[in-house]
C-alpha positions as CSV (number, residue, x, y, z in Angstrom):
1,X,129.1,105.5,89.4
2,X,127.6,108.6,91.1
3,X,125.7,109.5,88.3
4,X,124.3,105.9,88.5
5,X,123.8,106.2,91.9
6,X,121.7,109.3,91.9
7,X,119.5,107.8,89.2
8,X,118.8,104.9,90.9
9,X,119.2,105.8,94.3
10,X,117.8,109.3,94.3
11,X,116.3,109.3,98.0
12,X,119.7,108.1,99.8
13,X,121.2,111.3,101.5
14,X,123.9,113.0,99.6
15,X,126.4,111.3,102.6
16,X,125.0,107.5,101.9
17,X,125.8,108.2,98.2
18,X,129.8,109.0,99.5
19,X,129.5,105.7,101.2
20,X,128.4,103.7,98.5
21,X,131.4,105.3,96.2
22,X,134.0,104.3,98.8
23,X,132.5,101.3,99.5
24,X,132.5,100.4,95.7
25,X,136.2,101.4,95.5
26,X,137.1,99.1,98.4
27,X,135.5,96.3,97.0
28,X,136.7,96.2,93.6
29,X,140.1,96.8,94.9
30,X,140.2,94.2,97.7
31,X,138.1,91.8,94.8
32,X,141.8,91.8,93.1
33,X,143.1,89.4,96.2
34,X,140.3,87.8,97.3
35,X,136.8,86.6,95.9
36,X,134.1,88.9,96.7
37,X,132.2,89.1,93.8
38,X,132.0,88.0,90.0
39,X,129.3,91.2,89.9
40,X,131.6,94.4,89.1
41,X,130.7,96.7,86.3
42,X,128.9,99.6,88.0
43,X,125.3,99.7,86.8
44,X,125.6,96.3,87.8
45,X,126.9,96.4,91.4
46,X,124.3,99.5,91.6
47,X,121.4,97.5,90.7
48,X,122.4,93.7,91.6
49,X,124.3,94.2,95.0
50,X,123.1,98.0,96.5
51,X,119.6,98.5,95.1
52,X,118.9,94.5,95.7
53,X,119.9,95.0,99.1
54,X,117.7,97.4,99.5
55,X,114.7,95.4,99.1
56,X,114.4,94.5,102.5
57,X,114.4,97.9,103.6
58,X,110.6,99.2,104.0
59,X,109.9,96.2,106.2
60,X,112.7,96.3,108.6
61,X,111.4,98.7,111.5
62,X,113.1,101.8,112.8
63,X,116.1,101.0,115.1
64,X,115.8,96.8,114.6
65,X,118.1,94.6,115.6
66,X,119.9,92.9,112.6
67,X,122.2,90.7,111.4
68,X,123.4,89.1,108.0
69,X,124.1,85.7,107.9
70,X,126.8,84.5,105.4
71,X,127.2,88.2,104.2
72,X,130.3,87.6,102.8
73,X,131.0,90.7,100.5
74,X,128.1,92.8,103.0
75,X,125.2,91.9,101.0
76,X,122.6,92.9,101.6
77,X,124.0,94.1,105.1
78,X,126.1,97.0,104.6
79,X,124.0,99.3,101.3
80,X,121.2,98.8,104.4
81,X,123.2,100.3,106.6
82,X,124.1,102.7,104.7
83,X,121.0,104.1,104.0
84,X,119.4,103.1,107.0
85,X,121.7,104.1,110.0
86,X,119.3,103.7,112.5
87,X,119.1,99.9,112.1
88,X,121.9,98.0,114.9
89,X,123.1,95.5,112.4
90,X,125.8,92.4,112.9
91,X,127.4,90.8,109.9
92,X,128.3,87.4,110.6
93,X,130.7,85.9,108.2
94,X,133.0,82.6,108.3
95,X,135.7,83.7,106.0
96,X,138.7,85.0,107.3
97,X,140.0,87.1,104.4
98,X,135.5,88.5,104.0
99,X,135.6,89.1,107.8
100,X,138.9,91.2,107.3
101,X,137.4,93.4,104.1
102,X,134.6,93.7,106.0
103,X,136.1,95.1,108.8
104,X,138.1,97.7,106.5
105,X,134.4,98.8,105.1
106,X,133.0,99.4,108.5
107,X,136.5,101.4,109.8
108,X,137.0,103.5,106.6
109,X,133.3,104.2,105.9
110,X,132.6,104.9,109.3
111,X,129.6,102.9,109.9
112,X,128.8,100.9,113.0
113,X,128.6,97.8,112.7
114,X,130.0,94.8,114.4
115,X,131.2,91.8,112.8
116,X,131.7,87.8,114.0
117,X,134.0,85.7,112.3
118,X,132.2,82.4,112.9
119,X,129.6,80.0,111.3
120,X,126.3,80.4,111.8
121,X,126.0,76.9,113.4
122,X,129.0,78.2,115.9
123,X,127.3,81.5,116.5
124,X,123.8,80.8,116.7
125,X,124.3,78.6,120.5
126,X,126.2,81.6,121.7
127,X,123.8,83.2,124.2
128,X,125.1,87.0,123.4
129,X,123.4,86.0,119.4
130,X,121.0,83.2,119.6
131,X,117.3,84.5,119.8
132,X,119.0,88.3,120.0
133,X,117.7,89.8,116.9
134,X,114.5,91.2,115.3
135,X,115.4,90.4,111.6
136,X,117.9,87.7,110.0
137,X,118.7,88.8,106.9
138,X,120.4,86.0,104.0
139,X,121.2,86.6,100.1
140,X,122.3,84.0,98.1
141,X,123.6,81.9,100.7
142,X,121.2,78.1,100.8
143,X,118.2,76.4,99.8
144,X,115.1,78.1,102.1
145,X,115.0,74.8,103.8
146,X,118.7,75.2,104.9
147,X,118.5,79.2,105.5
148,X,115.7,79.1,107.9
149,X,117.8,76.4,110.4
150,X,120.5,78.9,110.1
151,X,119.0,82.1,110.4
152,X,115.6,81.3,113.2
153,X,118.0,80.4,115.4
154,X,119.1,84.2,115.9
155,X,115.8,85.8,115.9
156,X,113.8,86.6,118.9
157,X,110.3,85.5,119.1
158,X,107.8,87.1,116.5
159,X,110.9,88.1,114.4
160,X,111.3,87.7,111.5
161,X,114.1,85.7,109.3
162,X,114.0,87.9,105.6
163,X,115.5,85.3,102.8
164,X,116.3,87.3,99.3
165,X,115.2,84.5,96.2
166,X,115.3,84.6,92.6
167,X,112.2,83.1,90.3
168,X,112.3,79.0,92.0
169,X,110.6,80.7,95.5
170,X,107.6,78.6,95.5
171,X,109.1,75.4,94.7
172,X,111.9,76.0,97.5
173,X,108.8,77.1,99.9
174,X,107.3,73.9,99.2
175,X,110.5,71.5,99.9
176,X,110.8,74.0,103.2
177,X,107.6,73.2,104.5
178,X,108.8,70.3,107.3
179,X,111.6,73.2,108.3
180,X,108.5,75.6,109.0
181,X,107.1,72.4,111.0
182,X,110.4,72.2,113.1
183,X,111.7,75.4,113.4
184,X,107.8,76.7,114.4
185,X,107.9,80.1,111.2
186,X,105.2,80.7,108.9
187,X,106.3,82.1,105.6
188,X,104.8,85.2,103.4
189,X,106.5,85.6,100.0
190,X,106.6,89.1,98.4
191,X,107.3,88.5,94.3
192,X,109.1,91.2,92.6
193,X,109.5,92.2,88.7
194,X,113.0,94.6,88.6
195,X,114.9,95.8,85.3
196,X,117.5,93.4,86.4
197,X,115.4,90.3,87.2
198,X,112.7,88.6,89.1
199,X,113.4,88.6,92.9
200,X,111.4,87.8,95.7
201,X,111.6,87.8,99.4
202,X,110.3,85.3,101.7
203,X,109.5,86.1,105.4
204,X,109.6,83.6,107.5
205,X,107.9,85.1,110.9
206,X,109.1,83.1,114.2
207,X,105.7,81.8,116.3
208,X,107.8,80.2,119.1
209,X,111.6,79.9,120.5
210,X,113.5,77.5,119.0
211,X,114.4,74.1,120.1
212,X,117.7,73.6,121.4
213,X,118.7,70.6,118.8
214,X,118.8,73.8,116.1
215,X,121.1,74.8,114.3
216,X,122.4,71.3,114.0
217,X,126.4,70.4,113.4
218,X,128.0,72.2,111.3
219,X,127.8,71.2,107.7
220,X,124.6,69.3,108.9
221,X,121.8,71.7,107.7
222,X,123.6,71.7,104.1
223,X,124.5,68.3,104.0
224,X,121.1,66.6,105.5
225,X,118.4,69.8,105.5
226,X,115.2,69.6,107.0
């Protein structure tokens, strides 16, 4: 794994390459008990879970406010903290047993973070979250059309919600397209062609505050999305 790690990571500090080994330890020993992750060989947990969370790296800027919605492992969350400590960064997960790992993570690593057991529904109307942050950050959690009631909600005004995708992007941009309407984003996609994969990000860029009827129930924006 370290040698994997400094081949693939070679720009990460010598320190955010110890992190990454422990935190690689801790999940494949906590992934025994609970499911984390079917992702566990290393080259793959180096390229598919740390370097994929990296994407979003270059366009978050220096000290932003962040937080992860539906992180459950801490993808892409933590591997950006990790290598980018300056970032203030929230995971926000609604699994007990997640919430738990990802509180050992934080406490052994030594990182600082701080992490909400709730659904992002619940903790998007809570005044000390909703419209707090600069980027919302989601990986493999919805359909775009689903992900940008859940994470616009957080971010302030001229923020910016960052959604990692795989190859569909444009079709799920298209179906998103009364969401954008409703939730008042524009969205920029940024196509990518990795060793392991296509990916893409989409930014969806917050033009006004969002109204109060979002996020909807919970369940709803899955259920019955925009």
């Amino acid at each position: 794994m370290k040698e994997l790690l400094e081949k693939y990571l070679p720009k990460l500090t010598p320190l955010a390459h110890e992190q990454l080994l422990k935190y690689y330890s801790l999940l494949i020993k906590a992934n025994e008990k609970i499911n984390l992750t079917r992702i566990t060989a290393p080259l793959d947990v180096v390229q598919k879970h740390f370097l994929d969370s990296l994407l979003a790296g270059p366009y978050i800027g220096e000290g932003a406010a962040c937080i992860d919605i539906g992180t459950g492992a801490g993808f892409p969350g933590i591997p950006l903290l990790i290598a980018r400590p300056d970032i203030r960064l929230t995971l926000l997960e609604s699994q007990a047993k997640r919430a738990e790992f990802l509180k050992e993570v934080v406490d052994t690593i030594g990182l600082r973070a701080t992490i909400l057991n709730f659904r992002a529904e619940e903790a998007a109307r809570m005044p000390s979250h909703r419209e707090q942050y600069d980027f919302a950050l989601s990986r493999a959690v919805a359909k775009l059309n689903t992900l940008l009631e859940l994470t616009l909600p957080f971010v302030k005004v001229f923020g910016c919600a960052i959604c990692y995708k795989g190859q569909a992007v444009k079709e799920e941009a298209q179906l998103a397209a009364k969401a954008c309407e409703k939730l008042f984003c524009t969205l920029a996609i940024k196509e990518m062609s990795l060793e392991y994969g296509e990916r893409s990000l989409v930014f969806a860029k917050k033009q006004a505050s969002t109204p109060a009827l979002y996020p909807r129930k919970p369940g709803e924006p899955v259920h019955k999305p925009l």
